[in-house]
C-alpha positions in Angstrom: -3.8 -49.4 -1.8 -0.8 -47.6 -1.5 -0.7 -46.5 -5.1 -4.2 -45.4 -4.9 -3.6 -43.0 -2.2 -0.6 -41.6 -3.7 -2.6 -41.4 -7.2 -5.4 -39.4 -5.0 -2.8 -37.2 -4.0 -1.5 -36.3 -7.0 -4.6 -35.6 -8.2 -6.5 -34.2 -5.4 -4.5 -30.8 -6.4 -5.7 -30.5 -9.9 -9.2 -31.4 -9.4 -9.6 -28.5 -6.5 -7.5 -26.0 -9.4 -10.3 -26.7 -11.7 -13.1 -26.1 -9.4 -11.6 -23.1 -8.3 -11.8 -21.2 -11.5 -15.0 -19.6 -11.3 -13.6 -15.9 -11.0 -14.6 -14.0 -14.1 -12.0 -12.8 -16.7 -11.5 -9.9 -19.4 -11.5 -12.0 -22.5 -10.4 -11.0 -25.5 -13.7 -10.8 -27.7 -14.6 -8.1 -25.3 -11.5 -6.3 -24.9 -11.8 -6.2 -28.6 -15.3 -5.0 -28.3 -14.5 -1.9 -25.7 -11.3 -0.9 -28.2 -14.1 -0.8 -31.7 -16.7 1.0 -28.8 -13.7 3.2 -27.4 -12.4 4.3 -31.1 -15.8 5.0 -32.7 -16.5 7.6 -30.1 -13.3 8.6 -30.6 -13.7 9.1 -34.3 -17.2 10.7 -34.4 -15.6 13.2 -32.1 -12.5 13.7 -34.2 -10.6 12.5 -31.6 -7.4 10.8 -32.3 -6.1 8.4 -29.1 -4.5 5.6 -27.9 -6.4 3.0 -26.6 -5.3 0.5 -23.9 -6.7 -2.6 -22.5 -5.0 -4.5 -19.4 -6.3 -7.6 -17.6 -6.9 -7.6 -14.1 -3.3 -8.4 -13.3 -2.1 -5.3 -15.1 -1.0 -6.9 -18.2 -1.7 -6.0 -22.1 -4.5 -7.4 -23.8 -4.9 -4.4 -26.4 -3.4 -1.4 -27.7 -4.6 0.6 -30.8 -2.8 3.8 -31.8 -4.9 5.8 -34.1 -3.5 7.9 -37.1 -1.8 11.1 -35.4 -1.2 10.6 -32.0 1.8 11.4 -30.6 4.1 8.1 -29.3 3.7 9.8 -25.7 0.3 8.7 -25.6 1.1 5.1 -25.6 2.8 4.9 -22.2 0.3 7.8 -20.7 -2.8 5.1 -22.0 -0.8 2.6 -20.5 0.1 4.2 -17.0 -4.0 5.3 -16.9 -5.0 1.9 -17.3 -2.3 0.1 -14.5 -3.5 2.4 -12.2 -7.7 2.1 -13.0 -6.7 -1.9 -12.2 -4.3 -1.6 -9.7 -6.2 0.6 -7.5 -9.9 -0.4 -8.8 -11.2 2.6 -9.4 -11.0 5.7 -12.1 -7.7 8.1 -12.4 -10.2 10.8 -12.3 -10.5 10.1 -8.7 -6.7 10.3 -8.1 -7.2 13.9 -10.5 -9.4 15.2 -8.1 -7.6 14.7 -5.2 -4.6 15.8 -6.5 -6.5 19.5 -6.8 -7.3 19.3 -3.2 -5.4 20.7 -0.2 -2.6 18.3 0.4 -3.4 16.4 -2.5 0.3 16.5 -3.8 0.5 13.5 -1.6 -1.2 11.0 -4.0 1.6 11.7 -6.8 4.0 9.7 -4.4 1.7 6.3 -4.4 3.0 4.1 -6.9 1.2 3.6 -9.7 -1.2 6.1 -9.1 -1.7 8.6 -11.9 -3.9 11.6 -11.4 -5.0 12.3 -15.2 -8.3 11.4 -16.1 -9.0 8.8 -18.9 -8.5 5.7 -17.0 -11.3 3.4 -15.6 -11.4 -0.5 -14.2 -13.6 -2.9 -15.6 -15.4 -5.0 -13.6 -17.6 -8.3 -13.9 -19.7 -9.8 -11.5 -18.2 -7.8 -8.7 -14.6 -8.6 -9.3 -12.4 -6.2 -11.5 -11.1 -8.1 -14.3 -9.3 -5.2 -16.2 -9.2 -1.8 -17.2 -9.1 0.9 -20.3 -6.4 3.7 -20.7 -6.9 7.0 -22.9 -4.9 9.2 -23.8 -4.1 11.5 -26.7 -6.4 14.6 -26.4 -8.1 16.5 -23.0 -8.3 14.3 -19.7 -11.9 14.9 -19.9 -12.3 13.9 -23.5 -9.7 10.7 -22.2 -12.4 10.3 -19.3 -15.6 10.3 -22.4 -13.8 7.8 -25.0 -13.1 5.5 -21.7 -16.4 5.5 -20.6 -17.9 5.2 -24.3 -15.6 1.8 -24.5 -17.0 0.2 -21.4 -20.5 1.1 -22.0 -20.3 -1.5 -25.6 -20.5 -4.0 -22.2 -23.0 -2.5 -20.3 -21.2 -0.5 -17.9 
């Protein structure tokens, strides 16, 4: 009897793990997906960007540099996207508060970057990643971004 309790107990851990894991995730089919969405806009404009995917904890997935684009771009895609997951919600809206009175204040928040070209992804209510842009315009960042995550219906 003993044994069986302490075999329950071992166990009892693992079995609640696995029924816990319902949370939607960015997977990489679709991370690919947004990246081909994100660089055909890109192209058809004659846009040349970087391209960043993150998962919801903040960590790479994807990065494609097209032809061109200066190195800078890679951490500016990068800083876009850590702040789109990190604060669920676009950089645009850190860009437009940064224009307002006062709005100097949001450059001290960690991790928040007020350029345009950043937004989260989200899935079934939870935000399971993000995209980063950056190479040309904010607003142009802001239009490939958006292009991406609309290959998923967003």
């Amino acid at each position: 009897m003993k044994n069986l309790l302490f075999t329950f107990a071992l166990l009892l851990p693992i079995l609640s793990f696995s029924q816990n894991q319902t949370k939607p995730f960015l997977s990489l089919e679709d991370a690919l997906k947004i990246t081909e969405a994100a660089q055909a806009k890109a192209q058809i404009e004659g846009w040349n960007v970087v391209i960043v995917i993150l998962d919801d904890g903040g960590n790479l997935i994807s990065l494609r540099r097209m032809d061109g684009v200066q190195v800078g771009s890679i951490e500016v895609a990068q800083a876009k996207a850590k702040s789109a997951v990190y604060f669920k919600r676009p950089t645009k809206v850190f860009e437009d508060l940064m224009k307002a009175e006062g709005g100097s204040r949001i450059a001290t928040l960690p991790n928040a970057v007020g350029i345009e070209g950043g937004l989260p992804i989200f899935k079934d209510g939870f935000c399971i990643g993000s995209i980063g842009i950056s190479g040309v315009t904010s607003a142009q960042d802001g239009i490939i971004a958006a292009a991406g995550l609309a290959s998923i219906g967003q």
